[in-house]
N, C-alpha and C positions, 0 to 999 in steps of 0.2 A: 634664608628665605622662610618665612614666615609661612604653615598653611593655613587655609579656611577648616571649621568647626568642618562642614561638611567631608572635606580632603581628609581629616583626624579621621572620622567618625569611619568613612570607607575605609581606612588603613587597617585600622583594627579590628573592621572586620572582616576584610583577608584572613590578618593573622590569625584570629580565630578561627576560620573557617575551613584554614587550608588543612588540618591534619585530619579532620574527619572525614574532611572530600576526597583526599586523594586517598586514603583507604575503599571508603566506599569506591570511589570510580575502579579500585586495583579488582577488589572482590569480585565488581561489575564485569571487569574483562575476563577473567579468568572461566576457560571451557572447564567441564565437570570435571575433567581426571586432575585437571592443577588444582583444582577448590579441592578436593579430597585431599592431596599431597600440602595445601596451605593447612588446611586445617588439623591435621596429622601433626606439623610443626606448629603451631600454637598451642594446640595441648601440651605438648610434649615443654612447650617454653611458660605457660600459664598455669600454674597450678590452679587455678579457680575455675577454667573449664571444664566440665565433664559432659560424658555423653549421657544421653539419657531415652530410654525407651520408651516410643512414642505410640501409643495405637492408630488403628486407621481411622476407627471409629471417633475417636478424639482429632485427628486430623481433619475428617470429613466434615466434624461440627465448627472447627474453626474454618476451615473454608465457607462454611454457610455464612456463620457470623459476618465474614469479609464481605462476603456479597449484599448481604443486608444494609450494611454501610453504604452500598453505593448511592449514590444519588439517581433518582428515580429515570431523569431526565436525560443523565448525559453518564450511562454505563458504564464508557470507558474511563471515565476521573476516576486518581486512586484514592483510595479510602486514606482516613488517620494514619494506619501502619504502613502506607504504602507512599506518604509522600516522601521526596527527598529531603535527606537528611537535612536535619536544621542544629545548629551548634549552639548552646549557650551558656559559656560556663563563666557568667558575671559572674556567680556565687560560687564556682567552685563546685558545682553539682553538688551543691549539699541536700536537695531534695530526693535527688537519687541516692544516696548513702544515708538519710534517714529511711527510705523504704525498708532497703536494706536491711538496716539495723530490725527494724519492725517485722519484717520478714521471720528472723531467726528467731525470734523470742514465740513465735508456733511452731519453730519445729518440733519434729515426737522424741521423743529419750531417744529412739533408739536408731535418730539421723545420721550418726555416724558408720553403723553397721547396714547401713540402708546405701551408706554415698562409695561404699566398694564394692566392687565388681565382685560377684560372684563366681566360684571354682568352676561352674559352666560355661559362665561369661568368660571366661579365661581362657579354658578349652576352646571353648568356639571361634573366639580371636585369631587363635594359635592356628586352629584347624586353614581359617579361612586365607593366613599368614603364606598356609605352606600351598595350600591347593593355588596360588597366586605365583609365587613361586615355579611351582610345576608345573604351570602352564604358560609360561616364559618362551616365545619361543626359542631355540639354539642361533645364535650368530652363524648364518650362511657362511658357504666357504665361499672365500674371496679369489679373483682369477689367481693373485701371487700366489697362494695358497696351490690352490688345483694346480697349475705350470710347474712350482718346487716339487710338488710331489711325483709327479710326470721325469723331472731331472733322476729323480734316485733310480728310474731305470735302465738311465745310459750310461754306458762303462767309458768313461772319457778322463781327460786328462786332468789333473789337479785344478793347473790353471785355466781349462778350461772352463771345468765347471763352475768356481768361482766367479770366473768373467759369465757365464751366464745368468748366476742366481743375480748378477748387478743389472743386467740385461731385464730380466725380469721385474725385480722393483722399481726401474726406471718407466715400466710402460703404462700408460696413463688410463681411465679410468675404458675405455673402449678398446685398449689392448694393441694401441701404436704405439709406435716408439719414436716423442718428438723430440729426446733428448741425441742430439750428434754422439756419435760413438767416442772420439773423441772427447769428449768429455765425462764421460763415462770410465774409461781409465785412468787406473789408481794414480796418485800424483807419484812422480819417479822420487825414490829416495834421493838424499846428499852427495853419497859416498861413490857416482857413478863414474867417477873419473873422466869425466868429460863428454861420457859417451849417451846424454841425457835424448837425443834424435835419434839413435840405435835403440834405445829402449822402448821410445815412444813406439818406432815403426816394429817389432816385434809385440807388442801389446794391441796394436791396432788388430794386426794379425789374427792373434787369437781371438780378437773380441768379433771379428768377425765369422772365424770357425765359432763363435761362440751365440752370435747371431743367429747363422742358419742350425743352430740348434735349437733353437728356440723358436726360430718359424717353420719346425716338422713338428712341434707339438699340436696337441687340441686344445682347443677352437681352432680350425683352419685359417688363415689370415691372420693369426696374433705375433704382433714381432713386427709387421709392417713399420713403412716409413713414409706411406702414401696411399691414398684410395686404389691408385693401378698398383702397387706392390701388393696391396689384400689380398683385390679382386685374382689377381696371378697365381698367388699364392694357396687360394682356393680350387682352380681348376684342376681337373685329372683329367690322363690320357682315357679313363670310362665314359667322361660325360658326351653328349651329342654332339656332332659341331665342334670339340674341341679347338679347332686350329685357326678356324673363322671367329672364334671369343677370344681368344688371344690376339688376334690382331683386330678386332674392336676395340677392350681394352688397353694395348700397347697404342693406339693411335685416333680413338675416334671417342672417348669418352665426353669429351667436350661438347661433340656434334647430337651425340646423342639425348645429354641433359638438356640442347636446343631443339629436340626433334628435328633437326638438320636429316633427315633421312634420305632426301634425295641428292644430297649432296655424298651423304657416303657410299649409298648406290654407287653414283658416278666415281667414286673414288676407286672403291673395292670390284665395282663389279657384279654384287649381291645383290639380288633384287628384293623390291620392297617386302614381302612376304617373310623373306629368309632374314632383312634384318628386323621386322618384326617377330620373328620366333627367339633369333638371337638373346632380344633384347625381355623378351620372357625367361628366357634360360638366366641372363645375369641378374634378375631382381629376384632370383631364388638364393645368390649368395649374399651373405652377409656383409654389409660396408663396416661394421663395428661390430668386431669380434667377439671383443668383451663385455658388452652391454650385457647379456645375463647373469652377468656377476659382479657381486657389490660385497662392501662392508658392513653397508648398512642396510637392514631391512625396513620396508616401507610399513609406517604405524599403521593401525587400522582406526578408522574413525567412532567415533563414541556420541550417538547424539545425544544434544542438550534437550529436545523438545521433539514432540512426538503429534502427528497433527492425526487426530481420527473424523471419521464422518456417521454423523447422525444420523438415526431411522429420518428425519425431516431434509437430508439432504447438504443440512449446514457442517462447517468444519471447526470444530474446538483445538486446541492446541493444549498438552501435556506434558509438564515440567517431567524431564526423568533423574529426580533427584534422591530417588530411593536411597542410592549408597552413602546420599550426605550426611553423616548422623543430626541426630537432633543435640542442640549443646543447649547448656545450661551453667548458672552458677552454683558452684560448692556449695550444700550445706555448710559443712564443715569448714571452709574461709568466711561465711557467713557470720558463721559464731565466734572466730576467730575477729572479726572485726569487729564485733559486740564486745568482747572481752578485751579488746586493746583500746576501745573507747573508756568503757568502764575503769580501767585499768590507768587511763590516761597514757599509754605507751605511744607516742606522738610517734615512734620512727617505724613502728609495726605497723599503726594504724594506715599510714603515711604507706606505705607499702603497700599492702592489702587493697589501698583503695584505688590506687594506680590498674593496679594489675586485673579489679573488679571491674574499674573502668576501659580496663583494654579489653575485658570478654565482655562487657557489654556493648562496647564499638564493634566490633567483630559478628555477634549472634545479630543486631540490627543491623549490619553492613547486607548477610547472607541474607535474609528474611528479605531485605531489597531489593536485594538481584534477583532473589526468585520473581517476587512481585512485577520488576520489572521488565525482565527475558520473559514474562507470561503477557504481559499487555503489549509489547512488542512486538511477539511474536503474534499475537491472536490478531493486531492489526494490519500486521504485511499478509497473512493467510487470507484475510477478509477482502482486501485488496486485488489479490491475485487470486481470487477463486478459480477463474475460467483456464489459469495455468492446470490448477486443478482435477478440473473435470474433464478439460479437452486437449491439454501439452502443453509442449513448453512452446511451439508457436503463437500459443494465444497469450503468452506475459504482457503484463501491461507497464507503461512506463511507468518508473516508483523513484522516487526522491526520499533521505532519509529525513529531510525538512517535513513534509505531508505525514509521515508517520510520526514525528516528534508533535506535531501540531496536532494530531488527533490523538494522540496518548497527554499529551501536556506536558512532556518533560524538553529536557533542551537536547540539541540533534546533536553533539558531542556524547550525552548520555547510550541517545537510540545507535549512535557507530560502536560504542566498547559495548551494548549487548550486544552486538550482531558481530563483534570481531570473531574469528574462530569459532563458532559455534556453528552445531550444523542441527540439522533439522529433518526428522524423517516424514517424510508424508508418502499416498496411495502410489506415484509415482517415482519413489525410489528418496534415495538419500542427500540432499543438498547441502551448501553452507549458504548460510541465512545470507551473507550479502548476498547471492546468487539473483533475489530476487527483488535487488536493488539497479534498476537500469534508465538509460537514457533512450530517448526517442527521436523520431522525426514526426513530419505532418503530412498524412496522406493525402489523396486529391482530394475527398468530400471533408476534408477537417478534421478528420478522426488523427490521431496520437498512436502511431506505430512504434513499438520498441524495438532498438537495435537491433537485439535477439531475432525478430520476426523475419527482420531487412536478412538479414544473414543467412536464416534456413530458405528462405525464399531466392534469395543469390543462388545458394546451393542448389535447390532445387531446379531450376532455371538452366544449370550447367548442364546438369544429368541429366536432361533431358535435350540438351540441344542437338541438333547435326553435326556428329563430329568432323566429317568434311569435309564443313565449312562453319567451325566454329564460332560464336558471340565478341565480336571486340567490345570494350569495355564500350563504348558507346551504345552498342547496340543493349546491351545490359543492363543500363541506364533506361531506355525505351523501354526494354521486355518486363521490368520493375516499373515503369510508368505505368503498364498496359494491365499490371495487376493492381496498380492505385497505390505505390508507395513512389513517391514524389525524392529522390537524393542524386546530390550531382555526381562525376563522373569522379573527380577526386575520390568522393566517398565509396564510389564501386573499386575501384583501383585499390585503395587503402584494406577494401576489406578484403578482397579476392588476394592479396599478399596474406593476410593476417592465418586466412583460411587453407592457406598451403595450396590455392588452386593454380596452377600455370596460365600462363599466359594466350590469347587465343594461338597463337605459333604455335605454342609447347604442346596445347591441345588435340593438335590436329589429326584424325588418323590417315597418313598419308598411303597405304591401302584403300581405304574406301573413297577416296578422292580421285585416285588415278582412273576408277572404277568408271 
């Protein structure tokens, strides 16, 4: 099949297109601590990048220049340096490699003593290498960890202990154990002489003494096999009540997750007050033992952008790209390419310009993402001013299509600047999609964002008569009656979402009987 000139004409320019796009779009996603670890490895693989010390003062005047470019009328269009990338190597970029060339023939005599790093520059590297280092924080200890060390202070049997250190790595990240014990014993050797059900039931054995060894350690409840074995395993003959919490949880746990209260009344005996205190005393013990202990410690977040407010009130947005060095091309590969030209050295030259060509894809990739996490970001802030000034109740509904359309780039662009990136503003630390949201339509027309619907569900709870609780219909009405218009599904849906019980589960049956 045959295609049209047009069909040719699109194919090829994919193919051209596609390896400087999908760099840029890479660079594009990348939050600030990977672009420093990217760009760390591209020096380290490009001999032709270097970094180069940039003043502020020089910074501050290409920023002005930037702004001068704009177009009078429509602010946010990006200047020259800031549109997206455009590809065109019919010739082989030979206009860029005469630059190049031309470039090297002013540099000073004494460019090469100029393009290494000096013995300061060195030390300071080093310096800032180790203080990075040392302030690393240490790998937490992990529950195995804490429980094994707990082991070395019981004087117990060989196989005992063994069978518990297995007890131990078996238990899962909250410090139950869902693996059957049973399975957890060693497979029987060959040579048993038949007697492979004799071993088994002796391994069981221990692995059981080997068990309640391991649920008398700390965390109280670690070793469980069930929410009632935790909870159990937690109680002491000191606590209040003792003997009435035990037989809540040996029998009434169920009733109680349904605030069934008077149903256990009627069971136990207890009146409502007593299993209301009860049921204060059990949500002081721990349901997951292990949850304060982990492998891995939670990263701390690093923002890309920084939103300040002006003596006038308005809000600017702030790249914090301080740490990103500034790059540059080699003098010194510079001259290198003049002299393999000169020279006629086709496989040198051939070389050199490859790799010219990959730091200069690279230093226009960076220079874009800045450019464009800055117009991004300055449009969603503009957007959501009133998040700003008055909460996060008043977010307005935002689409990344509306933001794509008043920056001018396409809405796949404005998703990889906002992927992973967070953004500090007057009210604390966000990630940029944060302030990407869907709506509904209030009674007078107005466009309420979900977020609103939600604090306002919320709000509406916490205030109601416990009682005699809100059913989801009534919900429905009391959000009518404050002007957000959403049906009974969408209350239902959110009140799951938002961990809030059910009106049943709500109810304080104290104050009702009252």
């Amino acid at each position: 099949m045959r295609l049209s000139l047009g069909q040719q004409m699109q194919l090829a320019q994919k193919q051209v297109l596609a390896p400087r796009m999908i760099q840029s779009m890479e660079i594009l996603q990348l939050p600030i601590m990977a672009l420093q670890e990217r760009i760390e490895q591209e020096m380290e693989d490009n001999p032709t990048l270097e970094q180069t010390e940039v003043s502020s003062e020089s910074d501050s005047d290409n920023d002005s220049d930037s702004r001068e470019e704009r177009d009078e009328e429509n602010p946010n269009a990006p200047t020259e340096s800031e549109k997206e990338l455009v590809v065109d190597e019919e010739h082989n970029n030979e206009d860029d490699f005469e630059r190049l060339l031309n470039m090297a023939d002013n540099l000073p005599d004494d460019y090469e003593e100029r393009s290494r790093p000096s013995r300061d520059q060195i030390e300071s590297e080093g310096d800032r290498q180790h203080d990075a280092m040392a302030n690393i924080s240490a790998r937490p200890e992990s529950l195995a960890d804490y429980l094994h060390h707990q082991l070395s202070w019981f004087e117990i049997e060989p196989a005992v202990r063994q069978m518990a250190e297995r007890v131990v790595y078996s238990l899962d990240s909250n410090g139950y154990l869902k693996t059957p014990l049973e399975e957890i014993i060693p497979p029987a050797a060959s040579d048993l002489n038949g007697n492979a059900q004799q071993y088994r039931e002796e391994q069981l054995a221990i692995a059981e003494q080997a068990l309640s060894v391991v649920q008398s350690l700390d965390p109280p409840g670690v070793g469980a096999r069930s929410l009632r074995e935790c909870l159990l395993l937690q109680l002491t003959d000191s606590m209040p009540h003792h003997e009435q919490l035990r037989t809540l949880i040996e029998n009434h746990l169920e009733d109680l997750e349904n605030n069934r209260l008077p149903l256990i009344s009627k069971k136990t005996g207890f009146s409502i007050e007593l299993i209301n205190e009860l049921w204060a005393e059990l949500r002081k013990l721990k349901p997951k033992p292990g949850a304060d202990y982990g492998d891995v410690s939670v990263p701390s977040v690093t923002p890309d952008v920084f939103v300040e407010r002006g003596e006038d009130g308005k809000y600017t947005v702030r790249l914090e790209d301080t740490q990103i060095p500034s790059l540059s091309i080699s003098p010194y590969h510079r001259k290198l390419l003049q002299q393999a030209a000169q020279q006629k050295d086709t496989e040198t030259r051939e070389y050199i310009k490859k790799k010219i060509n990959a730091a200069q894809w690279l230093i226009d990739a960076i220079e874009q993402r800045r450019s464009t996490i800055s117009r991004v970001s300055q449009a969603i802030v503009d957007h959501q001013t009133r998040f700003l000034d008055e909460g996060p109740e008043f977010i307005e509904p935002l689409k990344m299509q509306q933001i794509a359309d008043k920056v001018g780039v396409h809405v796949t662009t404005v998703s990889r600047a906002v992927d992973d990136k967070w953004i500090q503003t007057p009210r604390g630390i966000f990630p940029l999609k944060r302030f990407f949201v869907g709506g509904t339509t209030s009674a007078d027309g107005e466009e309420v964002a979900w977020d609103r619907v939600r604090l306002k569900l919320q709000e509406i709870v916490d205030n109601e008569d416990k009682s005699k609780p809100l059913s989801d219909d009534a919900l429905v009405s009391a959000l009518a009656d404050a002007g957000i218009t959403v049906a009974r599904r969408t209350v239902t849906k959110y009140r799951k979402a938002m961990n809030i019980p059910s009106s049943r589960q709500r109810r304080d049956w104290a104050t009702a009987e009252k």
